[in-house]
N, C-alpha and C positions, 0 to 999 in steps of 0.2 A: 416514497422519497420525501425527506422533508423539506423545506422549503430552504436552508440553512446548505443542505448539501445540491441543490438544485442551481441555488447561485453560485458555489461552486465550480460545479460543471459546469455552466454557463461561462463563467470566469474565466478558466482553463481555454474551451472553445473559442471564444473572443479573444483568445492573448496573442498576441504576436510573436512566434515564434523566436523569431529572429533576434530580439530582445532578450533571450534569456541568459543570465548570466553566466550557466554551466556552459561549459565545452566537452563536446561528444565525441565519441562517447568517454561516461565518466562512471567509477563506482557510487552510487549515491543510496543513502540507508534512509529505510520507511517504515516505521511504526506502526502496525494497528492493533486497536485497542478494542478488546470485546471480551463475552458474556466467555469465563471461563467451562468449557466443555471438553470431552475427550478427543473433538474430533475438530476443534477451533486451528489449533496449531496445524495442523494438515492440509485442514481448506485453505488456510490463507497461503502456507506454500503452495498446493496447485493451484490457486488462482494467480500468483507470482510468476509461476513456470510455464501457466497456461500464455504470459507477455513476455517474459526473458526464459528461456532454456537452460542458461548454464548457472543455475542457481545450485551452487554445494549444500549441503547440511552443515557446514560449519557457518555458513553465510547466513542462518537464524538461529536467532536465539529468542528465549522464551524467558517470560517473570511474570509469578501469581500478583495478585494485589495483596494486599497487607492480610485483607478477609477471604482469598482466592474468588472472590466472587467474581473477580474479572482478570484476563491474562493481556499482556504485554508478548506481540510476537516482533520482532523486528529484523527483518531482512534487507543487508545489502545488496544491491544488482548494479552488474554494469546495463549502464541504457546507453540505445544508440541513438535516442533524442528525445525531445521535450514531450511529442503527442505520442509515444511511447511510455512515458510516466505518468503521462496527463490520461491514458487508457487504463493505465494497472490501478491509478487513484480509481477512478470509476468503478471500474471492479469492486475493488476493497469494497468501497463505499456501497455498493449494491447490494451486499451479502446482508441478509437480516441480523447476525450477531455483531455487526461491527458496530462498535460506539462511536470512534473516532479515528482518523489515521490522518499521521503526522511526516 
């Protein structure tokens, strides 16, 4: 874990729930960004559905990079709260192919 995604986490932890602007539960769409593979798109929806369940297939969608070197998977989910998105970030962020998720 790098120190960048460490603070993060920490961030997330330390936040005040109760501050957050969303209101719950809400559809809200998440980006991550990694190392194009055949089996990238899949993990990141079961690590999705392993926190929200009712994630469709229409609800991701996928884009190569310019040189496919790396894929764009991005899935909306409804969440039923803040340390509920603030666990699926984690997630993401734990998996070794993820560069970044937004």
């Amino acid at each position: 874990m790098t120190a960048t995604t460490t603070s993060r986490i920490i961030g997330a932890m330390n936040h005040d729930h109760n501050d957050s602007p969303l209101t719950f539960p809400c559809r809200f769409p998440i980006k991550v960004m990694g190392i194009n593979s055949e089996l990238f798109s899949q993990q990141m929806a079961a690590i999705a559905r392993s926190h929200i369940t009712d994630i469709q297939e229409s609800d991701i969608h996928t884009t190569s990079s310019r040189t496919a070197k790396y894929l764009s998977v991005s899935i909306t989910v409804t969440a039923d709260s803040r340390e509920q998105l603030d666990n699926l970030y984690r997630a993401f962020n734990g998996h070794p192919d993820v560069r970044m998720v937004l």
